[in-house]
C-alpha positions in Angstrom: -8.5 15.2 -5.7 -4.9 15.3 -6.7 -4.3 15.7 -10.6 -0.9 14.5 -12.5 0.1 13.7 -15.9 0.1 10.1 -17.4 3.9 8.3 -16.1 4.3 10.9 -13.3 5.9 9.6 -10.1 2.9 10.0 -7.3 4.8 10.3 -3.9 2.8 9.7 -0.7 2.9 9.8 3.0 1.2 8.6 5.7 1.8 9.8 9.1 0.2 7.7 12.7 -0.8 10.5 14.9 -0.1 8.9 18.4 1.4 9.8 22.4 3.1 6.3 22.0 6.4 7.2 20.8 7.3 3.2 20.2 5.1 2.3 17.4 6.0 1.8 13.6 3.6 2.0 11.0 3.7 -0.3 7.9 2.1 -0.1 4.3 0.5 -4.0 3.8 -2.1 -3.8 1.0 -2.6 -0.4 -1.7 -5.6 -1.1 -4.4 -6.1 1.2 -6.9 -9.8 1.1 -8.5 -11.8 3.8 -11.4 -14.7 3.6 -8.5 -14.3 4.9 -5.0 -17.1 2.9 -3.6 -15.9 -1.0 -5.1 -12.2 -2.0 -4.8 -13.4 -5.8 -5.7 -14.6 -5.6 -9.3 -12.2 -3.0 -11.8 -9.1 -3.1 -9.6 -5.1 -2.7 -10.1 -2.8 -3.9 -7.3 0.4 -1.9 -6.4 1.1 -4.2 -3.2 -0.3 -6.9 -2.1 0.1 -8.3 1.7 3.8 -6.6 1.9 4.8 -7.8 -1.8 5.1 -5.2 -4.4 3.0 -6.0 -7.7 3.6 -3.0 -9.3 6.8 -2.8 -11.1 6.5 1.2 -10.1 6.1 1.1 -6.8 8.9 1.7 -4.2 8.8 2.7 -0.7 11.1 5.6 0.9 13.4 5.5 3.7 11.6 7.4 6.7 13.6 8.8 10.0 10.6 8.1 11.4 9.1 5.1 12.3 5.6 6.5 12.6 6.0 7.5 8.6 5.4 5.6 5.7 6.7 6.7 2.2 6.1 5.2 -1.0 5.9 6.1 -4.8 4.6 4.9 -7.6 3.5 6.4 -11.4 0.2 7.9 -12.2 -1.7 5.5 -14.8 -5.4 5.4 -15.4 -8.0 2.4 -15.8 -8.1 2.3 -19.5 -9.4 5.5 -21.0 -12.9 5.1 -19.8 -12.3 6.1 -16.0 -11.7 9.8 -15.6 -9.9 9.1 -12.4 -8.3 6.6 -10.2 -8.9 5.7 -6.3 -6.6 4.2 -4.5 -7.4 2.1 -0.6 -4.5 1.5 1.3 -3.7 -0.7 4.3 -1.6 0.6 6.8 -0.6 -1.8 10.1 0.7 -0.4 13.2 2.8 -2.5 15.7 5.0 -1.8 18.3 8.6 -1.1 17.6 11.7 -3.3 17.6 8.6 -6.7 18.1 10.3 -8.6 15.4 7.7 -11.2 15.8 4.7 -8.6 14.0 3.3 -8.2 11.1 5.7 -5.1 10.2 9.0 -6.7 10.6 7.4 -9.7 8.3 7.9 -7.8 4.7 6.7 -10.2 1.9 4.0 -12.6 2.9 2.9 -15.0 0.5 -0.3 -16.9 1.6 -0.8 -20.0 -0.1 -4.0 -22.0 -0.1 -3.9 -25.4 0.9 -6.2 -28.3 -0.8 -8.1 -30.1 1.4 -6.9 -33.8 1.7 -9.1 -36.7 1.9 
């Protein structure tokens, strides 16, 4: 566990741990949830399929393009939950393949009806 104060800038990192020196890594999807086992039911959305939800969040500049940075403040569910759990999605794709899913940024998926 990681404890801060209520409004407190959380900074993380992730890091891909590869021998391919040519892949990027990219943060897609972070849910935050009071229950580490269900991130359906009680949830709270910092980014959403590359589109930031969370007026907090921001992402860091990294040298590296196996590093991903981001930010965003410390809140809690209410003041029922003791503690917050958060589930990221991460995508890896090779780099300088403008064509993948990192080099996309913001993708909004709309639902289609179905015509007659």
């Amino acid at each position: 566990p990681y404890y801060v104060d209520m409004n407190q800038d959380l900074f993380l990192q992730a890091s891909l741990h590869s021998s391919d020196p040519n892949l990027v890594l990219f943060v897609d999807t972070c849910v935050a949830s009071p229950n580490p086992r269900d991130f359906r039911t009680v949830t709270y959305e910092l980014i959403r399929s590359g589109c930031i939800k969370d007026p907090t969040y921001s992402s860091f500049y990294s040298p590296y393009g196996e590093v991903a940075r981001f930010a965003f403040n410390a809140f809690s569910f209410v003041n029922r939950y003791p503690s917050v759990y958060l589930q990221c999605e991460l995508v890896v794709c090779r780099q300088n393949d403008y064509f993948s899913r990192c080099y996309q940024g913001c993708v909004s998926r709309f639902k289609r009806k179905a015509g007659s």
